[in-house]
C-alpha positions as a printed Julia matrix, in Angstrom:
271×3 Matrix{Float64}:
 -213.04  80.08  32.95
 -213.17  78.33  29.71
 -215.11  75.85  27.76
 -213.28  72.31  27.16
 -215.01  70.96  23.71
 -214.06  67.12  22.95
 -213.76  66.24  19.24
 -214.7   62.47  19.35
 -216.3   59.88  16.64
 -216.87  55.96  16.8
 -214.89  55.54  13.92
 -211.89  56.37  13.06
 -210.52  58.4    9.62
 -213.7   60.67   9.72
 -212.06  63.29   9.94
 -211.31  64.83  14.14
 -207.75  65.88  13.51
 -208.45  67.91  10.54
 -211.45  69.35  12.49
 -209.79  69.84  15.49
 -207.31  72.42  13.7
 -209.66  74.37  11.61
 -212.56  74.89  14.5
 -209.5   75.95  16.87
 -207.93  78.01  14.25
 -211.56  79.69  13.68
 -211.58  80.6   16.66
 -208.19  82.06  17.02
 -209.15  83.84  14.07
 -211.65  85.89  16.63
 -209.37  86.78  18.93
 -209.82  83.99  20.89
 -207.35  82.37  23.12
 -207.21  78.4   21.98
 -205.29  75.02  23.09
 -205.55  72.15  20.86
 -204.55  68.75  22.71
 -204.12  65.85  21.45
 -204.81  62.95  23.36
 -203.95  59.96  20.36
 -200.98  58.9   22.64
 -198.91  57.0   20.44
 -200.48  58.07  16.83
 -200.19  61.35  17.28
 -201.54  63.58  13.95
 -202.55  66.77  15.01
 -198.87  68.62  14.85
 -198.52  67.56  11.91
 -201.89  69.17  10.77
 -200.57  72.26  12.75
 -197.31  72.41  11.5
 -195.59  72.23  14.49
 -193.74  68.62  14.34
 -190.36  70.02  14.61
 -190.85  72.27  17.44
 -192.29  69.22  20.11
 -190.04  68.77  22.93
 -192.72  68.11  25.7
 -195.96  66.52  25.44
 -199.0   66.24  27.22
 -197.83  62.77  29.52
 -194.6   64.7   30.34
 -196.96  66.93  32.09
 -198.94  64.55  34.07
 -196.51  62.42  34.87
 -194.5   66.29  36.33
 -191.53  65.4   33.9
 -192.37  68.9   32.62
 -194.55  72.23  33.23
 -197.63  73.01  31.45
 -196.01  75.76  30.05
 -193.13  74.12  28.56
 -195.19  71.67  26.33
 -197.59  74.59  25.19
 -196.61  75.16  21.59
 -197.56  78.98  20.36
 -198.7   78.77  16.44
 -196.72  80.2   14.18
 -199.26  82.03  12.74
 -201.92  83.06  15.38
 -200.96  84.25  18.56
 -203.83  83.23  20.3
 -203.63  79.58  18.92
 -201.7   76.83  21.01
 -200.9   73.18  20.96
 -200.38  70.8   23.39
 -199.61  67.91  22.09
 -199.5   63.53  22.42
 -196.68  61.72  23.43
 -195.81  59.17  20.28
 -194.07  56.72  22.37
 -194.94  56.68  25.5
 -197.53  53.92  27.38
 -201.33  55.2   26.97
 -201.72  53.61  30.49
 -199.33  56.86  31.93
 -202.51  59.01  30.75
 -204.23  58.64  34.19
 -207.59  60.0   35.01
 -205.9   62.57  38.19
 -203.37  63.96  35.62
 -206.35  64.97  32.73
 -208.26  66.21  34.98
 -205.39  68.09  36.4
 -204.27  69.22  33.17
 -207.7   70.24  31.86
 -208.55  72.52  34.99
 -205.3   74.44  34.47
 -205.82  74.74  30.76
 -209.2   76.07  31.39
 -208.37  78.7   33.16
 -205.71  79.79  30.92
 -207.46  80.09  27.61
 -211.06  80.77  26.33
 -211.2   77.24  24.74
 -209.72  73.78  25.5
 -210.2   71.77  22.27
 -209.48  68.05  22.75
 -208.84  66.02  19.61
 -209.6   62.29  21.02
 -208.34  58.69  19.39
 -211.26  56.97  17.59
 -213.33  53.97  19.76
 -214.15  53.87  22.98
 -210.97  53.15  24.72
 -209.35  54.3   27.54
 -208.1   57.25  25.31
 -211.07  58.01  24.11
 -212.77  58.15  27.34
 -210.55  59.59  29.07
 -210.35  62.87  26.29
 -214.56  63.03  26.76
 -214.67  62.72  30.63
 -214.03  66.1   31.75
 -215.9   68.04  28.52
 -218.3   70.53  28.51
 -219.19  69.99  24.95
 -218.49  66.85  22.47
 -218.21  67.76  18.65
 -219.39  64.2   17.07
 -218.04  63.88  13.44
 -219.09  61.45  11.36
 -218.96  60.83   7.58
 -222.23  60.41   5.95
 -221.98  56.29   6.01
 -223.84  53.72   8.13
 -220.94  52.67   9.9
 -220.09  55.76  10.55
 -223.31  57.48  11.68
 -223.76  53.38  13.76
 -220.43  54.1   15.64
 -221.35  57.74  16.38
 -224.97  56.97  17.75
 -222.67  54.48  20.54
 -220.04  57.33  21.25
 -223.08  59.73  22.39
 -224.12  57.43  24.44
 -221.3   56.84  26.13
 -221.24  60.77  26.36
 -223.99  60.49  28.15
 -223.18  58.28  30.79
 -219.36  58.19  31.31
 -218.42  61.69  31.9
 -218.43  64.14  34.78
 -221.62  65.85  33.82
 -222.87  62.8   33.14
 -222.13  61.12  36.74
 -223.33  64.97  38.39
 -226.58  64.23  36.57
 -225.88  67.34  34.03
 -226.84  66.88  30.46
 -223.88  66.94  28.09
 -224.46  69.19  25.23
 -223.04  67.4   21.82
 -222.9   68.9   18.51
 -223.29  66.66  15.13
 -220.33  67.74  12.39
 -221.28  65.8    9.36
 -217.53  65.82   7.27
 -217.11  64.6    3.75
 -220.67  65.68   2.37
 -220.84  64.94  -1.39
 -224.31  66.33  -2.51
 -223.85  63.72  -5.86
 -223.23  60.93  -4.08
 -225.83  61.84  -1.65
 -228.59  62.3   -4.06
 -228.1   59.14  -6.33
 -228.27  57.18  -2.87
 -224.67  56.25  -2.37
 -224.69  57.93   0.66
 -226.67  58.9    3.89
 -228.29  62.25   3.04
 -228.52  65.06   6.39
 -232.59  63.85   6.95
 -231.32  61.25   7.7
 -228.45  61.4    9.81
 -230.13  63.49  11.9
 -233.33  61.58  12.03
 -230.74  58.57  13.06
 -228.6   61.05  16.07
 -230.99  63.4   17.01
 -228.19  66.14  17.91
 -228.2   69.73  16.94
 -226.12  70.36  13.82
 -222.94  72.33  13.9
 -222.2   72.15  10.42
 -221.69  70.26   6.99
 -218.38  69.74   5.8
 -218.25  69.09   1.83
 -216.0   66.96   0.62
 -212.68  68.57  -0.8
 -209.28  68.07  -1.88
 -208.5   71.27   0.05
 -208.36  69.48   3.07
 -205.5   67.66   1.8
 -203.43  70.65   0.47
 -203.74  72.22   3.62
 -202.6   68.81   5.83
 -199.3   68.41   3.34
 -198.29  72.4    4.06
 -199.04  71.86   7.97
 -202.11  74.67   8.13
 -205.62  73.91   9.19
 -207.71  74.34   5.7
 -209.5   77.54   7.85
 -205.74  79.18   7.55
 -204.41  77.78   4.3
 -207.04  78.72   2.15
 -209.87  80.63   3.95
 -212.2   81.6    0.95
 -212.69  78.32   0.04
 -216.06  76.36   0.88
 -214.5   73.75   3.06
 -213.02  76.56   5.04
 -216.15  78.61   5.32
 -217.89  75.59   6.33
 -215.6   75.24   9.16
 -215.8   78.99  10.23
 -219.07  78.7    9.9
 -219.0   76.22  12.59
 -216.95  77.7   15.21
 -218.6   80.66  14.88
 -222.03  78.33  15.39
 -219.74  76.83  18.51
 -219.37  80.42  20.06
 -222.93  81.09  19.87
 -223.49  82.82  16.45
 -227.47  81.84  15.14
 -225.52  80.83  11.67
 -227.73  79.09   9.18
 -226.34  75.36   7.93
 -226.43  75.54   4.08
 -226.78  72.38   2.01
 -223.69  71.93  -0.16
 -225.48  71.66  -3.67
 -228.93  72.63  -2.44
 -230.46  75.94  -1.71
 -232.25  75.34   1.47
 -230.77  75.67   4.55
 -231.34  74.09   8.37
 -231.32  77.24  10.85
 -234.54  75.5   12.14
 -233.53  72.18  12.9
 -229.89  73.62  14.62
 -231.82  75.5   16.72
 -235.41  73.5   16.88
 -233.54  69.85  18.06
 -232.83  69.35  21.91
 -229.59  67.21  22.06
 -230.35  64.07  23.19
């Protein structure tokens, strides 16, 4: 049986879709069987980020609504074989993704491939809680901002208390992905530094994403930045990551500084 992972933040343009791709891709990259999914009905990003626009017939409220199978929606990658997507409808009512049909979907993806990632809309709408309900894991990703780190505090809450585990009286194991990092920035004050996000969430950290224009290169070719250009720091970072995701005891490195946080991934109970 597999793991379903939701990739969910408070506020939106920190960066899920992006992360979405390159943690899947990651873990493709190990020989890993992986479904994306999309659940942004109506904004729909993430096949563009994979590349696969053209090739979406079917989409995941064709499937709950039994317009179409499972496996007809399932997009292969083009480049890993082990690497699917599944993804949103971009026209279709977000009130036809009903709460029977994820959890429908969900089981049968789970017991189809090692890991279910789900890239969820931003906020705390029906979307949103719907993509986090039947997770094993939540990826939080937020961008080293108040707002940001504000929003993210509310969405583990409500990971606490509106999902399955939650409502079985299971904790909920979340993971903190800090995106955008700019150790400049950071130091002159401009923005939150990693003390203290984590002294504000008090969630184990998955990783530090630095800020990069290769993020960007990699979304206008349709690759996740782990495929387009894996030696670079942004993709290591993400690798890094999944590999922390699987189970790996990885160290977090500091972009710019020389100390590193295998304690505090390890030390911190998630809240």
């Amino acid at each position: 049986m597999g793991k379903a992972i939701v990739v969910t933040s408070g506020k939106g343009g920190v960066g899920k879709t992006t992360s979405t791709a390159a943690i899947g891709a990651a873990l493709a990259q190990r020989n890993e069987k992986v479904v994306v999914v999309d659940f942004d009905v109506g904004l729909r990003n993430l096949d563009l980020v994979m590349g696969a626009e053209r090739r979406v017939v079917f989409d995941l409220i064709n499937v709950i609504q039994g317009e179409a199978k499972l496996s007809q929606a399932l997009i292969r990658d083009k480049r890993l074989e082990t690497l699917f997507l599944l993804p949103a409808s971009q026209t279709r009512d977000k009130d036809k993704l009903t709460p029977e049909g994820v959890e429908r979907v969900i089981a049968s993806l789970k017991k189809a491939f090692d890991w279910v990632i789900c890239d969820s809309p931003a906020g705390i709408e029906r979307g949103a809680t719907l993509a986090m309900r039947h997770a094993d894991e939540a990826i939080v990703v937020t961008n080293p901002e108040v707002s940001s780190v504000r929003d993210s505090d509310r969405i583990i809450g409500l990971l606490d208390a509106k999902t399955v585990k939650a409502e079985n009286g299971e904790p909920m194991e979340k993971h903190l992905l800090l995106n955008r990092y700019d150790p400049v920035r950071a130091s002159s004050g401009d923005m939150l530094n990693v003390d203290d996000m984590l002294e504000i969430l008090s969630i184990p950290l998955l990783g530090i994403i630095p800020e990069s224009t290769d993020v960007l290169r990699a979304s206008n070719i349709g690759a996740p930045v782990t495929l387009a250009n894996s030696s670079s720091a942004t993709a290591q970072a993400y690798t890094d990551a999944a590999r922390r995701l699987a189970g790996e005891a990885v160290p977090v490195t500091v972009p710019g500084e020389r100390r590193g946080f295998f304690g505090k991934i390890f030390g911190r109970k998630a809240a």
